[in-house]
Structures are given as C-alpha cells and as structure tokens.
C-alpha positions as CSV (number, residue, x, y, z in Angstrom):
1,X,0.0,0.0,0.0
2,X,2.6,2.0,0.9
3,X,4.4,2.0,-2.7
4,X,1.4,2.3,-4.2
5,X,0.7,5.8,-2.4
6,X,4.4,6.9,-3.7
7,X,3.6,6.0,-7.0
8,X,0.1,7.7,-7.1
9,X,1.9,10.8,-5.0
10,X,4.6,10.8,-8.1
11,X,2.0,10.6,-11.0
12,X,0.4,13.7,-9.2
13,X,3.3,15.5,-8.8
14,X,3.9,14.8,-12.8
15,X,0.6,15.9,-13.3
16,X,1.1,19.3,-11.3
17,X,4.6,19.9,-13.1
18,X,3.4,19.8,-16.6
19,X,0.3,21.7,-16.1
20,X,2.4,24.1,-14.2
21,X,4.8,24.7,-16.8
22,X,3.4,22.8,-20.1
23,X,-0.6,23.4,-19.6
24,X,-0.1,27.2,-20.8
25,X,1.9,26.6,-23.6
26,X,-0.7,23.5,-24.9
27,X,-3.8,26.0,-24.1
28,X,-2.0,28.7,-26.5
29,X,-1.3,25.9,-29.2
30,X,-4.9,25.3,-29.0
31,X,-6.3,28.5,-29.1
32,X,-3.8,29.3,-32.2
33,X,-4.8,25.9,-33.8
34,X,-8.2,27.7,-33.7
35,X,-7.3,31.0,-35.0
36,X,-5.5,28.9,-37.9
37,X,-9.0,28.3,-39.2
38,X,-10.0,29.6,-42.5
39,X,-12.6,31.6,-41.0
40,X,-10.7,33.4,-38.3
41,X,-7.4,34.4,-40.6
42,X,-8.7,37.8,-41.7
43,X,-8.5,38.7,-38.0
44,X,-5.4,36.2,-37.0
45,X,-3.6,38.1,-39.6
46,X,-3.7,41.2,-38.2
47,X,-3.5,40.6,-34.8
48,X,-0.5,38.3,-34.2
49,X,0.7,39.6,-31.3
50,X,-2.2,38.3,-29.5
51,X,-1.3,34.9,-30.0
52,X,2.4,34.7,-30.2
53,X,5.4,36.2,-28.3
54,X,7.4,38.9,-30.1
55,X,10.2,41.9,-30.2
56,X,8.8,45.3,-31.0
57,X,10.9,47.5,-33.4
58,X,10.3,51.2,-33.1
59,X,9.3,53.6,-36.2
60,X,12.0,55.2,-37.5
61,X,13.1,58.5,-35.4
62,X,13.0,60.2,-39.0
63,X,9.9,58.8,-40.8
64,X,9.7,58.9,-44.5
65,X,6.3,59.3,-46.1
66,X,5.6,59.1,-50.0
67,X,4.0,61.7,-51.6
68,X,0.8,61.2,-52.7
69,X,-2.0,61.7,-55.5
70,X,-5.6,60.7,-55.4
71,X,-6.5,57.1,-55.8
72,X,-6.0,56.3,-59.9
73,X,-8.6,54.0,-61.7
74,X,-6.7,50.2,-61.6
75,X,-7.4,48.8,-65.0
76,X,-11.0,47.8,-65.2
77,X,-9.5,43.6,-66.5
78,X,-6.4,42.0,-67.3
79,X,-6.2,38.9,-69.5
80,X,-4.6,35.7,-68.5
81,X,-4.3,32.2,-70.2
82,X,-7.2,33.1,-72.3
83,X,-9.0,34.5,-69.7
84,X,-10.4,37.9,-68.8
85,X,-10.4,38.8,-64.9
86,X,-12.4,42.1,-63.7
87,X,-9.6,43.3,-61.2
88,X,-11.6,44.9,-58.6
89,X,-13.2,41.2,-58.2
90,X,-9.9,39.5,-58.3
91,X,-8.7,41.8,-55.5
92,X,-12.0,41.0,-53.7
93,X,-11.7,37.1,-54.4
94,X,-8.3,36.8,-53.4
95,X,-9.3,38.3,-50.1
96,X,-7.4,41.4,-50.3
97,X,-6.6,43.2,-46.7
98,X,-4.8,45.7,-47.9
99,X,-3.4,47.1,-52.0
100,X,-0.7,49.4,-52.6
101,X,0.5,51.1,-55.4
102,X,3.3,53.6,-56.1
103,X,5.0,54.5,-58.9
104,X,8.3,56.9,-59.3
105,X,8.0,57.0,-55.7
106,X,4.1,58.7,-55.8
107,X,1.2,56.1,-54.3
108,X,-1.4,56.2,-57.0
109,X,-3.4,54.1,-55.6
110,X,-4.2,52.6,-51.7
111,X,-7.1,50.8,-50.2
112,X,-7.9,48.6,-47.5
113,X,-10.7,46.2,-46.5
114,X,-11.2,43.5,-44.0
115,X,-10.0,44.8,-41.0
116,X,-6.9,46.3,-42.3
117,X,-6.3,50.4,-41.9
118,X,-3.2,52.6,-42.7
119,X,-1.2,52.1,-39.2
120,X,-2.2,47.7,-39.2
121,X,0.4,45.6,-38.6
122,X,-0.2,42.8,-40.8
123,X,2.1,39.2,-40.7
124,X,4.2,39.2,-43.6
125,X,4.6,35.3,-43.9
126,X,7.4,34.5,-46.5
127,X,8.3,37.9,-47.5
128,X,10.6,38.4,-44.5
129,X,12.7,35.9,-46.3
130,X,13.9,38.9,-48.7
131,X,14.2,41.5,-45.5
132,X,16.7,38.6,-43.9
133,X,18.5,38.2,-47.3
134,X,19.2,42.1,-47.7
135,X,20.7,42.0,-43.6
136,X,23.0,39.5,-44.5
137,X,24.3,41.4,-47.4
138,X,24.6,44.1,-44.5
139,X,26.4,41.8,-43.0
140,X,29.0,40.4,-45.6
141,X,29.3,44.3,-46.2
142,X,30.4,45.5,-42.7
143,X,32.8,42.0,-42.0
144,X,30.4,40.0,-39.9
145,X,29.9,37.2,-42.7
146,X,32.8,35.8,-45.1
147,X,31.9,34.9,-48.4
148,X,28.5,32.9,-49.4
149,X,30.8,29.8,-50.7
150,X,31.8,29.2,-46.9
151,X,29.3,26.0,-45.6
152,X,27.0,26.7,-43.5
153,X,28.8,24.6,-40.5
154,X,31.8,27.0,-41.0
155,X,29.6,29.1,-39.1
156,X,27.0,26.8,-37.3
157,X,29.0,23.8,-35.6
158,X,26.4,22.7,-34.5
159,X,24.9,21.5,-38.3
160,X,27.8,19.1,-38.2
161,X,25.7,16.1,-39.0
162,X,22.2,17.5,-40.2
163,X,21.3,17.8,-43.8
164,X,22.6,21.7,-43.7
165,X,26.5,20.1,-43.4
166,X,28.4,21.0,-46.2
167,X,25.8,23.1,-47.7
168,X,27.3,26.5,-48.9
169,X,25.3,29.8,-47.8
170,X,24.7,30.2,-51.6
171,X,23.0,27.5,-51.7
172,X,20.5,28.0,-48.7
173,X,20.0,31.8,-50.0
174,X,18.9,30.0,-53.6
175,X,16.8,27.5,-51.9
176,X,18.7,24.8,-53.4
177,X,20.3,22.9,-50.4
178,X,19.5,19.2,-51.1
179,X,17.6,19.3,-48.0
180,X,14.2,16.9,-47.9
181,X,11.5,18.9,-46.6
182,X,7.7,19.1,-47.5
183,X,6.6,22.7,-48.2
184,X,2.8,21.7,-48.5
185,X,0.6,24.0,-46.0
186,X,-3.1,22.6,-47.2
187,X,-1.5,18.7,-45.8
188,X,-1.4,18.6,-41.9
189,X,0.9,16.0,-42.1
190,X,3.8,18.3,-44.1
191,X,7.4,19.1,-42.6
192,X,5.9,23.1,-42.4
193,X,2.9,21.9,-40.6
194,X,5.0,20.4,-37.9
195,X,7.2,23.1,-38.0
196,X,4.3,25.3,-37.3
197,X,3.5,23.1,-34.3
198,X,6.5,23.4,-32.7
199,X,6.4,26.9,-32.9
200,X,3.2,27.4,-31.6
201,X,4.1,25.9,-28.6
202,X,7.2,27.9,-28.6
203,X,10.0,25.5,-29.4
204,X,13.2,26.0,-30.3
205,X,13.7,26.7,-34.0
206,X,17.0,26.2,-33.7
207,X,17.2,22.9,-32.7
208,X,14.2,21.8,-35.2
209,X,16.6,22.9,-38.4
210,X,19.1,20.1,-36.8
211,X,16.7,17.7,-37.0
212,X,16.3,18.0,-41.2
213,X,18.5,15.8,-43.4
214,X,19.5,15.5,-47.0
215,X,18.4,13.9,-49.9
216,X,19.8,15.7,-53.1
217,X,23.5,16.8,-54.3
218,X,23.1,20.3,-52.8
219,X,23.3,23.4,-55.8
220,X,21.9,20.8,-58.0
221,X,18.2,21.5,-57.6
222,X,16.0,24.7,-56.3
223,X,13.5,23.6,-53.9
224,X,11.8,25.8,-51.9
225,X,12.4,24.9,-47.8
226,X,11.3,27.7,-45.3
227,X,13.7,26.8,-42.5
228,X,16.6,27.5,-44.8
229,X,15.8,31.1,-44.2
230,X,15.5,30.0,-40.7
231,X,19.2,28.9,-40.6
232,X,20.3,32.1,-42.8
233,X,19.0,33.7,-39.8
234,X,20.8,31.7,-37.2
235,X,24.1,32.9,-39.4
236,X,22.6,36.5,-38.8
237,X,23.0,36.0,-35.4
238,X,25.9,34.2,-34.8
239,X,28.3,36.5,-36.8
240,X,26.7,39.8,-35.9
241,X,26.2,38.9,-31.8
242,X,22.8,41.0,-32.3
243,X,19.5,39.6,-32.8
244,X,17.6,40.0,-36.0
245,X,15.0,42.8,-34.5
246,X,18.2,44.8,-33.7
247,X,20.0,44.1,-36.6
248,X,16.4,45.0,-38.4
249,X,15.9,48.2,-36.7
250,X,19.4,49.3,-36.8
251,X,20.3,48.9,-40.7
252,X,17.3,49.0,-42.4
253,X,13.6,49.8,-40.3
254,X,15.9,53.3,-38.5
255,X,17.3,54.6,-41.8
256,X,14.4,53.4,-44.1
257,X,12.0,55.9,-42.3
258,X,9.8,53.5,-40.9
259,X,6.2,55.2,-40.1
260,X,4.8,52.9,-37.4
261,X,6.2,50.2,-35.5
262,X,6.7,46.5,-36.4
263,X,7.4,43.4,-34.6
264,X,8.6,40.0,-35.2
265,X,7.5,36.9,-33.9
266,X,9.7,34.5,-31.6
267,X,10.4,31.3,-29.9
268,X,11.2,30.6,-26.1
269,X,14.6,31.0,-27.1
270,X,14.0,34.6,-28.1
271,X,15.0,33.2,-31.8
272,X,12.4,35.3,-34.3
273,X,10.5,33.6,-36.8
274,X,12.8,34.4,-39.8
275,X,10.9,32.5,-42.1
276,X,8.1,34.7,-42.2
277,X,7.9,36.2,-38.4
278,X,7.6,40.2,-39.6
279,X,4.5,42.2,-39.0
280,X,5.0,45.8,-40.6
281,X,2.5,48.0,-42.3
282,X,1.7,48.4,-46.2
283,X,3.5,51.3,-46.8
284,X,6.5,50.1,-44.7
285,X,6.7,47.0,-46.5
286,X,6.9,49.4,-49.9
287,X,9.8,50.9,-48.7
288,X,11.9,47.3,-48.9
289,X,10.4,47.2,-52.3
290,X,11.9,50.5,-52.9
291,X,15.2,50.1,-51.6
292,X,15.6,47.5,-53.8
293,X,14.1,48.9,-56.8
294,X,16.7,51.5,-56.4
295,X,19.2,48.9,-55.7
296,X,19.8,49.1,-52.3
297,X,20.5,52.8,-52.2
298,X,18.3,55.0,-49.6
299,X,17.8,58.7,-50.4
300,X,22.0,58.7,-51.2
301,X,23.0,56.5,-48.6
302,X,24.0,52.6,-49.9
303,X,22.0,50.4,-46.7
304,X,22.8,47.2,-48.9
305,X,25.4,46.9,-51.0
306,X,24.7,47.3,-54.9
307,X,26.5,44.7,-55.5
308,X,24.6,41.9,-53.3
309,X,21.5,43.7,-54.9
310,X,22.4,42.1,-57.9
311,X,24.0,39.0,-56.9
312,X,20.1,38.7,-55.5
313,X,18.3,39.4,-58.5
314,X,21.2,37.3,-60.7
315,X,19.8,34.0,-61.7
316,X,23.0,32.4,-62.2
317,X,22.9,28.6,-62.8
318,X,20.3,26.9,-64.6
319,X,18.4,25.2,-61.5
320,X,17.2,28.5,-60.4
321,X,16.1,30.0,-63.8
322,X,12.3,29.6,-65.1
323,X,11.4,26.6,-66.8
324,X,14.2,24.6,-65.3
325,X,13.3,20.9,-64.9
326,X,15.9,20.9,-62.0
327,X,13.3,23.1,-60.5
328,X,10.5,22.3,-57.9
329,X,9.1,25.8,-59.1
330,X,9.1,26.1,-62.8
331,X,6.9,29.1,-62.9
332,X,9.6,31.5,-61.2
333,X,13.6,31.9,-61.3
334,X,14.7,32.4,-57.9
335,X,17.4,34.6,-56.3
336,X,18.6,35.6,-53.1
337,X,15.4,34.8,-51.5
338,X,13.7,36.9,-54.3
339,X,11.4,35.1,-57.1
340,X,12.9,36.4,-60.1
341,X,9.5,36.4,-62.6
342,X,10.2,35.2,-66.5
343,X,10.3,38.3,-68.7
344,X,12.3,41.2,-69.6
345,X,11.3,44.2,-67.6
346,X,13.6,43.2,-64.4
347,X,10.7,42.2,-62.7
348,X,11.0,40.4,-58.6
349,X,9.2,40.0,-55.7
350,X,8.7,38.9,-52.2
351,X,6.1,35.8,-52.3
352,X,4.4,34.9,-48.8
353,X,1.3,32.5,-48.5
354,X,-2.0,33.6,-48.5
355,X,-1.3,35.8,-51.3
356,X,1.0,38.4,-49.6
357,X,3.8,40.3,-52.1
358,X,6.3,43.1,-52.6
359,X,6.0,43.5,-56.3
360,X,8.6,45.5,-58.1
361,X,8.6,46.4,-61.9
362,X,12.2,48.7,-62.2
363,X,10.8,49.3,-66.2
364,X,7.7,50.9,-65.0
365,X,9.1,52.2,-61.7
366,X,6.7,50.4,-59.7
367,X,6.1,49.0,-56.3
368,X,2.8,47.0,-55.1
369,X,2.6,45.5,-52.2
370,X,-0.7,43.1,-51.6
371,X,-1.7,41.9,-48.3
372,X,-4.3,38.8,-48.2
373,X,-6.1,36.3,-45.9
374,X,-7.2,34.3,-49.1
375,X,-10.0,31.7,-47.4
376,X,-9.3,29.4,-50.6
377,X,-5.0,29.5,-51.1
378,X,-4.9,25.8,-50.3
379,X,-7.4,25.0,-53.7
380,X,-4.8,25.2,-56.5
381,X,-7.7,25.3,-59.2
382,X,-8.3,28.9,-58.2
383,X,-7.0,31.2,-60.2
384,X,-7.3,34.0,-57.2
385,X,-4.8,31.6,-55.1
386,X,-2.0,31.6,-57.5
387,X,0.8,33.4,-58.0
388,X,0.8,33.4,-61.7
389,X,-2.7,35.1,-61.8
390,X,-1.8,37.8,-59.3
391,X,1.5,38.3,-60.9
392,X,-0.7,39.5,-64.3
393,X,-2.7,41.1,-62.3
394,X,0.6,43.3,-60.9
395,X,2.0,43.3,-64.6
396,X,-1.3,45.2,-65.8
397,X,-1.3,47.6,-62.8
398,X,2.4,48.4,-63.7
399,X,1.9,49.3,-66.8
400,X,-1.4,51.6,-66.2
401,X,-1.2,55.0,-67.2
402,X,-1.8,56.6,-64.0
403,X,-2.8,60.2,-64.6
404,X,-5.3,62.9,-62.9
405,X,-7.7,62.5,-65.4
406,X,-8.3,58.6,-63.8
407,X,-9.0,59.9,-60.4
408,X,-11.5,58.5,-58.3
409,X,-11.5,60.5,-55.3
C-alpha cells in the first residue's frame, strides 16, 4: 500500500509539473490551432501579437512618407491564359486586406478592407525571407559574414551532421540545399505543418533545423524549404552577436524611415520567426520594395550593398532560372530569397502565402505590395490563389497609365 501511495503521489506531482509549466503553452497551441482556421485568418492576420510572443521594433526617429495623388482608376481587367479577370473582383476574391501602389515613388493608388487600416500591422509570412536576405548582405558588407561559398557549419558547428552540413550559404540563399522537406501547407501532415506546431508551442527553431536531413546533391536542384531562411538567420546572429530585431531596426527599419512600429515573432529562445515572423504596415513593406528597386540605395545613402543587390536578383545557374526541370518551381527563377519572374522588364518580388507580395517592376518604376487572408489559397484550381494570376494582375497595374484625369476620389 505504501508503494502504491508513492507512485500515485509521483504521478500527481507529474501531473502538477506539466500543467504548471506545459498546460499554458498546450492551451496557447490550442487556441492558435483555432485561429488557424480559414474563418478566423482575416482577423489572426492582423492581430499576431495576440497569439504569439514577439520583439517590437520602433518607427524610425526620421519617418519617411511618400508623396501622394488621389487614388488612380486600376485597369478595369487584365487577361490571362485566355481569360479575362475584372480586377476589382480578383482583388475582392483573393481576399485582399490591404493594395498598394506607387510609382516613381508617388502612391497612386491605396485601399484597405477587412479589418486592415493605414497604421495595421499585418504578418508578412514569407516575404521576411527577402528583408533577412538584404541584412546579410549588410552583414558580408560591414565584415560579420565571409563569403556565401563558406558551408554553413563554418559558421553553425552545431549542423555538423544535419542535412545543412556542407551546404554553402549560396545554396541556402537559392533555396537549393538538397535538403528533404515538405513545403505543402493545405497537408497537416507536411514538414511546415510540424514546423508550425513546434512553434506554436514555442519551441526551439534552432534545434528543429538540426533535426532536417538531405536527400539531393546540394546546388543541383532549387526547392523551396522555409527553414533554410531559418538557418540564414541563425548565421545572422551568430556573426553579428545581435538579434535579427536589432539588426532589423538598426540597418534597415531606423534609416528606411519606418512610419509605425513593427514586430517580429519568436520562440522561447527569443529566436524570431525568420521565415516569415515580420508584421509591418503596407507602406513600410513598400519601402523594402523601394530600396531594392533602387538597388539598395536609400535617399543617397547605400543600406545594402549594390552589388549583393544584384548578386540577389542574378539568376546564375540553370536550376534557379524559369522553366528549369531541375526546378521544384518552374513558374519563377529564384534569387537571393527573391522570385525572379520570366520576362524582360527586371521584374522580382517577395512571395508569402495567402497571397502576400512586394511586387517590383524597375521598367515601370513600380512598387505593389498586396496583403491577403485568401480563405481558398490551399485550392490550386483557383486562379485568385496563384501566384501566376496575381503576378498579371501586378504586370497590368504596372503598366497603367496613371494620370489625374483617372482619379476616383
């Protein structure tokens, strides 16, 4: 009896410790499980900070505002594939929070909807993946990184082992490491579901990334694997000894003229979400898209370096060039963490899920910037959920002759 009352003592002292120190972070799961519901992501979107922990980084002490005309008339359709789409109702389809348009450095046009206003801090998703691919360029600049062709172990010991070993930075900025990962968000099952899982109950990023291994000759094949921005970030840390908020704040959010505040979501740890952790404002996002349409240079001072500007926008083996069949993502080259569209005007942009981008057209001097909560991005018969369709849609916009005589207001 008396080992009996030991052992039911013990199982209620386990029971007390874990719902002590485990029961909140399980509740939190839960509740984000629930706001991961198609029905709740208009609001999720916007309000992140409600439901994960996060670094504030303060507006810039010197904002910078565009100037500004009356909202233009967007092109009443655009054609694609033998197809004519009304654009107002492909914005409206696609679940559009927020649309943004500015070109030679004028917003033409700007509207929200669903919750979004001017100062709403909405998650970026996958575009971060080009704000943490311009900081390391910071980084290589100012003597923090060596050269991209160093492996990634060089500067993470610790990936000794793990599918990153070996792996040049190169490669992980080109999303072509080799490393076997499933990128599929609509299958619950996926390596980025369980990613997201871990996250949401805090976890260490960190010491997820180790647990990835190989299965291709890396540089050989581009395929697309979120936590290989997750480990670029890692690198970000390790060789600048700052985190990626103060890194953020310091060499791009402070001397871009940020207008409100943004934050980026983290782990126990205090690792942020590099992958996709940013929440910024529309016109703060168009201010990465203009300091890259401009090639890195800010007002006259050079806050990345022209020449990893290009390197970024280079498609420079055959893997990570349109069409390639050594490519997961035929329908886009791909850069430095920039999709690199086919064509001829220059065209790249910043790609997150749900339908969020940083569209820039240097031909047409033209930034967009889209934020979304598309209900229907997992059905990939819907022309509003692809990024081919809203890349036309962008393409027509660009080349819209915006003049007084369109104004709506």
């Amino acid at each position: 009896m008396k080992v009996l009352k030991y052992v039911l003592l013990g199982l209620l002292l386990v029971a007390i410790f874990f719902g002590v120190t485990k029961g909140p972070k399980y509740l939190r799961a839960m509740e984000i499980a629930e706001k991961s519901e198609m029905e709740h992501i208009e609001d999720t979107f916007i309000n992140m900070d409600q439901y994960f922990d996060y670094k504030t980084v303060s507006k810039s002490s010197k904002p910078f505002q565009f100037e500004r005309k009356p909202n233009s008339a967007l092109p009443e359709t655009f054609n694609y594939k033998n197809e004519t789409f009304n654009t107002e109702d492909f914005l409206d389809s696609s679940y559009t929070q927020g649309f943004l348009v500015i070109q030679d450095d004028t917003i033409v046009y700007e509207n929200y909807w669903r919750g979004q206003k001017e100062d709403t801090r909405h998650i970026s998703w996958s575009m971060a993946k080009s704000v943490i691919s311009a900081l390391l360029g910071i980084a290589q600049a100012e003597g923090h990184m060596g050269s991209v062709e160093k492996t990634v172990d060089e500067y993470l010991p610790e990936m000794k082992g793990t599918g990153y070993e070996g792996v040049t930075v190169k490669d992980v900025l080109q999303m072509s490491t080799g490393v076997k990962f499933n990128e599929d968000y609509g299958d619950p099952k996926s390596d980025i579901q369980r990613w997201f899982r871990t996250f949401a109950l805090g976890e260490s990023q960190d010491e997820f990334a180790t647990t990835l291994v190989n299965e291709r000759e890396p540089g050989t094949y581009n395929h697309y694997v979120s936590i290989n921005t997750h480990v670029l970030g890692m690198i970000l840390v390790r060789t600048t000894g700052q985190s990626i908020s103060s890194y953020f704040k310091e060499k791009l959010w402070e001397p871009m003229g940020a207008e409100h505040e943004a934050y980026w979501l983290k782990d126990e740890n205090d690792m942020e979400m590099a992958l996709g952790g940013l929440n910024a404002t529309l016109r703060d996002y168009a201010k990465v898209g203009r300091l890259f349409l401009n090639k890195g240079n800010w007002n006259g001072k050079q806050l990345v370096p022209a020449s990893w500007v290009t390197e970024s926008l280079t498609m420079d083996k055959e893997h990570v060039t349109p069409s390639s069949k050594n490519s997961a993502h035929p329908d886009s080259g791909y850069g430095y963490q920039w999709w690199i569209p086919a064509g001829n005007d220059g065209e790249f942009w910043a790609r997150g899920v749900f339908n969020q981008y940083i569209y820039v057209n240097p031909t047409t001097r033209t930034v967009i910037v889209k934020n979304s909560a598309n209900q229907n991005f997992y059905d990939m018969t819907n022309p509003h959920s692809l990024g081919t369709y809203n890349l036309e849609m962008m393409r027509a916009i660009a080349y819209r002759n915006y003049n007084k005589e369109d104004s709506l207001d």
